[in-house]
N, C-alpha and C positions, 0 to 999 in steps of 0.2 A: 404319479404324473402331475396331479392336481397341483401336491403338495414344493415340485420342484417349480413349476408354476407361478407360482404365488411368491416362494423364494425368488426365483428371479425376475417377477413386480416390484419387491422389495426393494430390494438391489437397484433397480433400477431405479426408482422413487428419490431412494437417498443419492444415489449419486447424480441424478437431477434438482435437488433440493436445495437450495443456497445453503450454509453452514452456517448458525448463527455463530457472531462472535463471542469470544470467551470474555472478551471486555466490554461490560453493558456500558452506555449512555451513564451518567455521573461519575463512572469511577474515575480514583485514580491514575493517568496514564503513567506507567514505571521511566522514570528516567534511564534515558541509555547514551552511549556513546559509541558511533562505529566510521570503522575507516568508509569514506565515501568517494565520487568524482562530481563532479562539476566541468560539462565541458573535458573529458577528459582526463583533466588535474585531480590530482589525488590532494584532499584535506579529511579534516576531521569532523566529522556532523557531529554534535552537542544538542541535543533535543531541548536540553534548562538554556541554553543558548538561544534556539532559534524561538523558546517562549517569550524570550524577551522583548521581542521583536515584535508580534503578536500571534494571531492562532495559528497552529501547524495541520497541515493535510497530510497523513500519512499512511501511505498506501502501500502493502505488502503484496506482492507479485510472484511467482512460483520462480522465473529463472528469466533472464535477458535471451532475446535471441531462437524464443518461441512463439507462435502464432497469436494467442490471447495476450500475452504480455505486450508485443511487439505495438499494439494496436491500442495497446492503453498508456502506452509511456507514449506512442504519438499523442493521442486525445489528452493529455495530463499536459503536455507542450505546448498545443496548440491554443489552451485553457490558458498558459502560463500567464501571459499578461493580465488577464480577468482577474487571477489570486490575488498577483504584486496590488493591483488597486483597491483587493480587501485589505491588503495587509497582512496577507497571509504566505506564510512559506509552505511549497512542498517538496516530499520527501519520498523516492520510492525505496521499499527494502526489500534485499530480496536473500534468500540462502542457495538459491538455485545456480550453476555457471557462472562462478565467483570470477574467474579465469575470463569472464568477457564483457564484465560488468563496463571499465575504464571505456573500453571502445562504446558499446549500448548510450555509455553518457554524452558521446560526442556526434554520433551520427544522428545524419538529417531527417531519417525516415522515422528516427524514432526518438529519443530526448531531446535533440538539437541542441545540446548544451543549456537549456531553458531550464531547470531544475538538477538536483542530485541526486543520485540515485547511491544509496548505501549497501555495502555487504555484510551478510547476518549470519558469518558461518557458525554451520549447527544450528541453525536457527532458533539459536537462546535466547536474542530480545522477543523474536515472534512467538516464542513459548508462554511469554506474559501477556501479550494482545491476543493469540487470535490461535488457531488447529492446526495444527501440524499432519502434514501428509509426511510418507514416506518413500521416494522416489528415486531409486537405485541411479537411473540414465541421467538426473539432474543434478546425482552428488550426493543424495542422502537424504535427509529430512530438511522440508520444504514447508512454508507458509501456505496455507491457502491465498485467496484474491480477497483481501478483505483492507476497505477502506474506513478510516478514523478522520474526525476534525475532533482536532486538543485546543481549547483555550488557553489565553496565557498562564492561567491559576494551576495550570495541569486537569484539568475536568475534559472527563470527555464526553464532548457534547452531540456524537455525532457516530455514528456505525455502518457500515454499510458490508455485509458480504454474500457474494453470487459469484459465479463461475464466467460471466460473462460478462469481459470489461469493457462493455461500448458506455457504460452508466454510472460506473466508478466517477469518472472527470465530473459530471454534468450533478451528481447527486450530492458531492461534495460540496462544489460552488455553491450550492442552493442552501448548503446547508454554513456554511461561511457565509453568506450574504445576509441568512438570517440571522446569524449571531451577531455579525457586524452591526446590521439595523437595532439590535438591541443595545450593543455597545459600541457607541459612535468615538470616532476616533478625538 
């Protein structure tokens, strides 16, 4: 009894425990390319592209059109303007509900067209940032909620992941702002 117990402390612990990411602070963030929306519109997000530009926020989310994600592509929207004045782009990806992604990018409750949001089926770019769960109702193997700020050099300066994305928006900007302060435009 004890022993089943203590197993499921366990259990519990870890799946209350943020998930560190697979990609620490300095590495290299891996170049990708994935069909995206904007507002709806289908284009092509270029990751060595939007470096150009300067630092990228990029925030992997389990699926469109669920309770926690739903609430963080608002807060990542309502943030929107604060990046564009770092200079910064952001980018949500997700493997989850590829099928409702287009629409996710255009409504008001939750992207507003304010950012793009990408699809990662299989989720083979999120195999080289961050944990992959595997999640039968969402389509298969899924990201966890793990946030990144990339520099433009590709360095990543920035990690953040928890299950709970009211902190994703806010820990990002702080963490762009202070890169920014270090490299002024």
């Amino acid at each position: 009894m004890k022993l089943k117990f203590l197993a499921g402390l366990a259990l519990a612990v870890a799946l209350a425990t943020p998930a560190l990411a697979a990609l620490a602070v300095g590495a290299k963030a891996p170049d990708f390319t994935l069909p995206a929306y904007l507002a709806g519109k289908p284009f092509t997000f270029h990751l060595a592209d939007a470096l150009k530009k300067g630092p990228v926020v990029l925030y992997f989310f389990p699926a469109p059109h669920t309770g926690g994600c739903n609430i963080e592509a608002h807060l990542f929207a309502e943030a929107a303007d604060d990046f564009k004045a770092q200079g910064a782009t952001v980018i949500g990806v997700t493997a989850g509900n590829l099928a409702e992604l287009q629409q996710f990018s255009a409504e008001a409750e939750h992207c507003s067209g304010k950012f793009p949001v990408a699809g990662d089926a299989g989720a083979k770019v999120a195999a080289g940032y961050t944990k992959i769960l595997s999640v039968a109702k969402l389509g298969g193997d899924i990201s966890d909620r793990t946030s990144f700020v990339i520099a433009p050099n590709g360095e990543v300066v920035f990690t953040y992941s928890a299950g709970d994305p009211t902190q994703h928006p806010a820990l990002t900007l702080e963490a762009v702002k202070k890169w920014r302060a270090a490299h002024p435009k």
